[in-house]
TIRO-2110 file (N, C-alpha, C; in Angstrom, 1 decimal):
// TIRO-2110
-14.5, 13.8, -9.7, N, 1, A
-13.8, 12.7, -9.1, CA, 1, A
-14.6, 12.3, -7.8, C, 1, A
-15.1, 11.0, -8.0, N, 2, A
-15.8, 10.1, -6.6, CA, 2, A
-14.6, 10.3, -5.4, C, 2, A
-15.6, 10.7, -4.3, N, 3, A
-14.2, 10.7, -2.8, CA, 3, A
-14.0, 9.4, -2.4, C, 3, A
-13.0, 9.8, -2.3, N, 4, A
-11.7, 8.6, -1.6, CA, 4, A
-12.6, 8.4, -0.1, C, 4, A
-11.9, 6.6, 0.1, N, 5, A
-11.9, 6.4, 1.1, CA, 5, A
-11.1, 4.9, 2.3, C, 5, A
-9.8, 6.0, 1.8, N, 6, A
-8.9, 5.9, 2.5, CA, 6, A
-8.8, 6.5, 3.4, C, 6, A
-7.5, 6.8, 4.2, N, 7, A
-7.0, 7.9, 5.2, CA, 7, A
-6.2, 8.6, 4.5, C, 7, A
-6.6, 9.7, 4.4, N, 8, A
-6.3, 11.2, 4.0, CA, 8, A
-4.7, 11.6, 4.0, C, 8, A
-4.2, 11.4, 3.2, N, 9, A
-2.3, 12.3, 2.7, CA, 9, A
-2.4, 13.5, 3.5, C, 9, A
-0.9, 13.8, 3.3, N, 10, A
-0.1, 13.0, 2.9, CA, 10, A
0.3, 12.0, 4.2, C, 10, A
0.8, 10.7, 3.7, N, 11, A
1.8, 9.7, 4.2, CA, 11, A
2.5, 10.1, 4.1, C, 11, A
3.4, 9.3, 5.4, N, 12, A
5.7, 9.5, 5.5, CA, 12, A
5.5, 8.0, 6.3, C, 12, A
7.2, 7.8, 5.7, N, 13, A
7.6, 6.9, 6.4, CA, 13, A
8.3, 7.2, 7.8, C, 13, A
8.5, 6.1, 8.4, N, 14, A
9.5, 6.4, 10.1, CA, 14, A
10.1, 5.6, 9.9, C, 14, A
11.2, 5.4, 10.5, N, 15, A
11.8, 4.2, 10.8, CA, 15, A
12.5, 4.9, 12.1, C, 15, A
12.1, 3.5, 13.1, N, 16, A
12.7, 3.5, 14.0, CA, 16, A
13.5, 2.1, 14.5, C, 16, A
14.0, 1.9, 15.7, N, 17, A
14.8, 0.4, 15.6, CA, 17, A
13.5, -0.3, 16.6, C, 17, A
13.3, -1.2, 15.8, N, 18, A
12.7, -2.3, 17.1, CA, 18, A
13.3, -3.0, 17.8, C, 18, A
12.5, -3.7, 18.9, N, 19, A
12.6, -4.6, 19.7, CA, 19, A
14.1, -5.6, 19.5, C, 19, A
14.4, -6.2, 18.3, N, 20, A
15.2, -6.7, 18.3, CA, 20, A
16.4, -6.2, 17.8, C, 20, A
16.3, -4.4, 17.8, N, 21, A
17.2, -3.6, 17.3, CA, 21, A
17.7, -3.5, 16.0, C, 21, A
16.6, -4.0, 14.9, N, 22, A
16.7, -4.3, 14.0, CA, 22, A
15.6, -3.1, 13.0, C, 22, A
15.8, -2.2, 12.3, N, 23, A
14.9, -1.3, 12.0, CA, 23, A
13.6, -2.0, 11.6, C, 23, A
12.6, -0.9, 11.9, N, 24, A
11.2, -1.1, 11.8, CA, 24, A
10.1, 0.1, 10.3, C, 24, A
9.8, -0.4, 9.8, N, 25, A
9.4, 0.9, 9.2, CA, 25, A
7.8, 1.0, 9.2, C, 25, A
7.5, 2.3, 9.7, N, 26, A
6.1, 2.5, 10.2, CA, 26, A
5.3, 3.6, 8.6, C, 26, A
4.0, 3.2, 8.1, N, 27, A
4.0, 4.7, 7.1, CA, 27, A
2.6, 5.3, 8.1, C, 27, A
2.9, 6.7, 8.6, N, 28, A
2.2, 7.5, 9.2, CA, 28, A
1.4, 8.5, 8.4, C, 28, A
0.2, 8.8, 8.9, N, 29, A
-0.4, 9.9, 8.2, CA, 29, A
-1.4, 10.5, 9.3, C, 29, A
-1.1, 11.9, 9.8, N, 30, A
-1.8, 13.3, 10.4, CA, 30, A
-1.2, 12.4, 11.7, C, 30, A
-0.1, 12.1, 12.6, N, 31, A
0.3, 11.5, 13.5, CA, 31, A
-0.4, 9.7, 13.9, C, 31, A
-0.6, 9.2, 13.0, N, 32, A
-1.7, 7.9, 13.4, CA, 32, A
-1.1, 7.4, 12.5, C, 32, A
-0.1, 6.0, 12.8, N, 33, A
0.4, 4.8, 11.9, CA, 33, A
-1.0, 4.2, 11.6, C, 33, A
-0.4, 4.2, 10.3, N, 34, A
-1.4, 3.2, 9.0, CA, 34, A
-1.5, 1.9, 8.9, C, 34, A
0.3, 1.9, 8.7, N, 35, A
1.3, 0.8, 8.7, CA, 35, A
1.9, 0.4, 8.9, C, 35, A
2.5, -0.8, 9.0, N, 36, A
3.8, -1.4, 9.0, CA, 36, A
4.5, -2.1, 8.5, C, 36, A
5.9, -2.1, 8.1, N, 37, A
6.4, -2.9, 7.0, CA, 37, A
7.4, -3.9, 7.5, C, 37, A
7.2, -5.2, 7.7, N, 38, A
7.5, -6.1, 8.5, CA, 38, A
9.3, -6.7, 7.1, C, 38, A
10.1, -7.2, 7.7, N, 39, A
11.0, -7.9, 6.5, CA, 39, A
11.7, -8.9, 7.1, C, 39, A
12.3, -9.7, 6.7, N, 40, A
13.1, -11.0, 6.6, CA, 40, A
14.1, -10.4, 6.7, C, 40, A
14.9, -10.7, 8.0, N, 41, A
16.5, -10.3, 8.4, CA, 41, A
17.6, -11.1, 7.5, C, 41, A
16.9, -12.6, 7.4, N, 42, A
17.8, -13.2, 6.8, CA, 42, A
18.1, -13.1, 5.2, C, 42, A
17.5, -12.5, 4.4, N, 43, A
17.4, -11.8, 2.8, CA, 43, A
18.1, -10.7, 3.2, C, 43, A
19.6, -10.8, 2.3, N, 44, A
20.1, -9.8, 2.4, CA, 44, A
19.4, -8.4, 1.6, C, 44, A
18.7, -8.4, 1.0, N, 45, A
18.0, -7.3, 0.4, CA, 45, A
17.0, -6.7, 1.0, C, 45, A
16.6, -7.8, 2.5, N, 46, A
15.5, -7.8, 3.0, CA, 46, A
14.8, -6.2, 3.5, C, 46, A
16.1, -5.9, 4.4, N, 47, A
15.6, -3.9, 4.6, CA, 47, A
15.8, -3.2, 3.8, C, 47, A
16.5, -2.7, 2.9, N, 48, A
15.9, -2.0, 1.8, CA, 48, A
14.6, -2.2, 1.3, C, 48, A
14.7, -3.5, 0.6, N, 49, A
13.3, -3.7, 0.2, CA, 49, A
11.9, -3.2, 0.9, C, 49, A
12.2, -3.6, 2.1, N, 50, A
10.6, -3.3, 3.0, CA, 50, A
10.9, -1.4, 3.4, C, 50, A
12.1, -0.6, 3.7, N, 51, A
11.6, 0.4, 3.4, CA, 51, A
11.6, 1.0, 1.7, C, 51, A
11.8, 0.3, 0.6, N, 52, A
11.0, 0.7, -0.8, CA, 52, A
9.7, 0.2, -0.7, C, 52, A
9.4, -0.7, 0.2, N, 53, A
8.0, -1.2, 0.1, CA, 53, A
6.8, 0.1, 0.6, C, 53, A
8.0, 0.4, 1.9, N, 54, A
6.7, 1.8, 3.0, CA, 54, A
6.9, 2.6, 1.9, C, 54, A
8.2, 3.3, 1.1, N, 55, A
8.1, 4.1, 0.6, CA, 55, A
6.8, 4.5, -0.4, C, 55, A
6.8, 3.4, -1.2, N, 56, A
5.9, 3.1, -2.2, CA, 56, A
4.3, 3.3, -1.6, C, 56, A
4.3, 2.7, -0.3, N, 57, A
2.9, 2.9, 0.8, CA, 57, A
2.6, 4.5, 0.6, C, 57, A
3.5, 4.6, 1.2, N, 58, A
3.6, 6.5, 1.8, CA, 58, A
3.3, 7.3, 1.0, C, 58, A
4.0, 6.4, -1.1, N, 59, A
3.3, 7.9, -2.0, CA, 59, A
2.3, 7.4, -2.9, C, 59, A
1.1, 6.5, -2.4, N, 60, A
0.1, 6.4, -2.8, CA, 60, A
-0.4, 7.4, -2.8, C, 60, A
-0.9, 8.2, -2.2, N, 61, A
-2.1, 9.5, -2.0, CA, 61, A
-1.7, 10.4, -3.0, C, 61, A
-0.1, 10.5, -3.1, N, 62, A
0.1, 11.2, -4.2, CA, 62, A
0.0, 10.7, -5.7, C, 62, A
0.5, 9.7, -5.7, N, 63, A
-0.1, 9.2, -7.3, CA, 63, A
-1.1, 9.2, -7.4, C, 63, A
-2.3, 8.9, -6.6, N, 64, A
-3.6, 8.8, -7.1, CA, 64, A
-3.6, 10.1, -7.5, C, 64, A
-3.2, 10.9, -6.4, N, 65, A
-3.8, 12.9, -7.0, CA, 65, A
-3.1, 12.5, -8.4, C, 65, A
-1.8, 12.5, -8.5, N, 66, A
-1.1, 13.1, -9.8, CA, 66, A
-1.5, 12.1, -11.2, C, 66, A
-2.1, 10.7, -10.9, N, 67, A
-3.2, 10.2, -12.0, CA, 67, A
-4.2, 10.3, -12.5, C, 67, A
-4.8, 11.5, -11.4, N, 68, A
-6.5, 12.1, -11.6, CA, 68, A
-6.3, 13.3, -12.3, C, 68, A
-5.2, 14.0, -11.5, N, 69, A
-4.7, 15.4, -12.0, CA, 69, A
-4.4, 15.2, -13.9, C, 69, A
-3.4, 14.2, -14.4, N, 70, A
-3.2, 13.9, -15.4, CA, 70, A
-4.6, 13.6, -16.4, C, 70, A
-4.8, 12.5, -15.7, N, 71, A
-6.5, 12.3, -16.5, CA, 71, A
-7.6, 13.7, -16.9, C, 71, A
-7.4, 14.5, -16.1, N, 72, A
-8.2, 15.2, -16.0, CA, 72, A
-8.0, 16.7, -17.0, C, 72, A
-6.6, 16.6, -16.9, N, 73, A
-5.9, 17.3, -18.0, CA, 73, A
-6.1, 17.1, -19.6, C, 73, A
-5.4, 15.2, -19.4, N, 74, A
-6.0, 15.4, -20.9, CA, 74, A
-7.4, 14.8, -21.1, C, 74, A
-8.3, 14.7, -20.4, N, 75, A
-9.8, 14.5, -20.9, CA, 75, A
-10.2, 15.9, -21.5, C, 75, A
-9.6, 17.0, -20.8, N, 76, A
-10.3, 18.5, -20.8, CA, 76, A
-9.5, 18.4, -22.9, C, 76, A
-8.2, 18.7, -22.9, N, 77, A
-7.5, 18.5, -24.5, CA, 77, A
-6.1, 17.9, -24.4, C, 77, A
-5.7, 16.5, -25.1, N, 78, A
-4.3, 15.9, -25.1, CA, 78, A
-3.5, 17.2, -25.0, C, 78, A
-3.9, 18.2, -25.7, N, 79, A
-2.6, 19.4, -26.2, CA, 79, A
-2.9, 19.9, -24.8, C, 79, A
-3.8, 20.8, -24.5, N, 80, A
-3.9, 21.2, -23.4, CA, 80, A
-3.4, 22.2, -23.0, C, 80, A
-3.5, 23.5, -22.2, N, 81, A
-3.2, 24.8, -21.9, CA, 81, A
-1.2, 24.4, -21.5, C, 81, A
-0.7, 24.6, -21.8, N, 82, A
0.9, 24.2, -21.4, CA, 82, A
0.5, 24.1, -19.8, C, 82, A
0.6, 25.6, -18.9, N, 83, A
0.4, 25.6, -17.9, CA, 83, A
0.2, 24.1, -16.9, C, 83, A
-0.6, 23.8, -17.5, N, 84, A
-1.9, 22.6, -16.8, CA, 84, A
-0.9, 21.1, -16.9, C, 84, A
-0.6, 21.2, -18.5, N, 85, A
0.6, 19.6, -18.8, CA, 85, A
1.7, 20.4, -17.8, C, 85, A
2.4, 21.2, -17.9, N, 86, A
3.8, 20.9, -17.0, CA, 86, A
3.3, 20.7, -15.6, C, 86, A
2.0, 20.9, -15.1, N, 87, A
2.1, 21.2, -13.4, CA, 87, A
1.6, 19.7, -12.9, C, 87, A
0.8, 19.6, -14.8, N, 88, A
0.5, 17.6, -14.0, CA, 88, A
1.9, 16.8, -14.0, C, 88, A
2.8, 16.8, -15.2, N, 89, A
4.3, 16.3, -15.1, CA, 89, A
5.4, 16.2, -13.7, C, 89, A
4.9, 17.9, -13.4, N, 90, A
5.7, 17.7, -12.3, CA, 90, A
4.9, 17.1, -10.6, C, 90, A
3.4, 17.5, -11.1, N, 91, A
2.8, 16.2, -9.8, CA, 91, A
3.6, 15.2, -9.7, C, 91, A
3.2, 14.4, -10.9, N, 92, A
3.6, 12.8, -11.7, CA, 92, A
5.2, 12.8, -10.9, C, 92, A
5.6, 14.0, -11.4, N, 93, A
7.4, 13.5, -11.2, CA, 93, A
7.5, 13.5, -9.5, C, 93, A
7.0, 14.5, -8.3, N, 94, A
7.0, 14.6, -7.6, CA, 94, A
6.5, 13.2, -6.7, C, 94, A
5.4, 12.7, -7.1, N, 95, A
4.9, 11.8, -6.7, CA, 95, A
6.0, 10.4, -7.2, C, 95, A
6.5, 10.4, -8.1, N, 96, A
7.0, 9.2, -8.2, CA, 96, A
8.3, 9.0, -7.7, C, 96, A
8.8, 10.3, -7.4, N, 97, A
10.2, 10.5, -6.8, CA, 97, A
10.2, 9.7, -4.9, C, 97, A
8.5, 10.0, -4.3, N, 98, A
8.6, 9.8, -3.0, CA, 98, A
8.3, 8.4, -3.2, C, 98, A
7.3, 7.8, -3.9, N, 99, A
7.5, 6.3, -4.3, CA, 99, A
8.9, 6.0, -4.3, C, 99, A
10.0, 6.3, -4.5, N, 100, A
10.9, 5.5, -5.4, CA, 100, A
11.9, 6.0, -3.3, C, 100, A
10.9, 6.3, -2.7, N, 101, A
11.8, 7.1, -1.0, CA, 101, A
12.8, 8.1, -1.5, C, 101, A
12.8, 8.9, -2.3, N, 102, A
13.7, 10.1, -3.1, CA, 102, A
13.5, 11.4, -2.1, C, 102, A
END
């Protein structure tokens, strides 16, 4: 696998209230914001959405591992040592759980 060059996982989200007391959602990684996830007050879906949006920010690092991990599994054999398919599944599942802010 060619190295990444991003900033280095894991990411989390913060949320804290801003300025206009209105939550803010920041995605952090090794204490140094990355991000920010700005939203529309007036869309009532508008804060959920933008923190599903950080969320989704936050578990990039992990899906990339758990799409390489997978790949890599079945390049080696589709069938594959059991071991290797459950631990990439539960990457996969782990990772898409913090996408989804779970």
């Amino acid at each position: 696998m060619s190295e990444t060059k991003w900033t280095a996982g894991p990411w989390r989200v913060e949320t804290t209230a801003g300025l206009d007391g209105l939550p803010d959602h920041h995605v952090f990684s090794h204490g140094r914001r990355i991000a920010q996830v700005n939203w529309q007050s007036e869309l009532p879906s508008g804060e959920r959405e933008a923190f599903s949006n950080a969320s989704l920010m936050a578990a990039a690092p992990e899906l990339y591992q758990a799409l390489a991990k997978w790949q890599d599994v079945m390049t080696k054999s589709p069938q594959g040592p059991r071991s290797e398919l459950i631990d990439a599944r539960e990457t996969a599942r782990a990772a898409l759980a913090k996408a989804r802010g779970e």
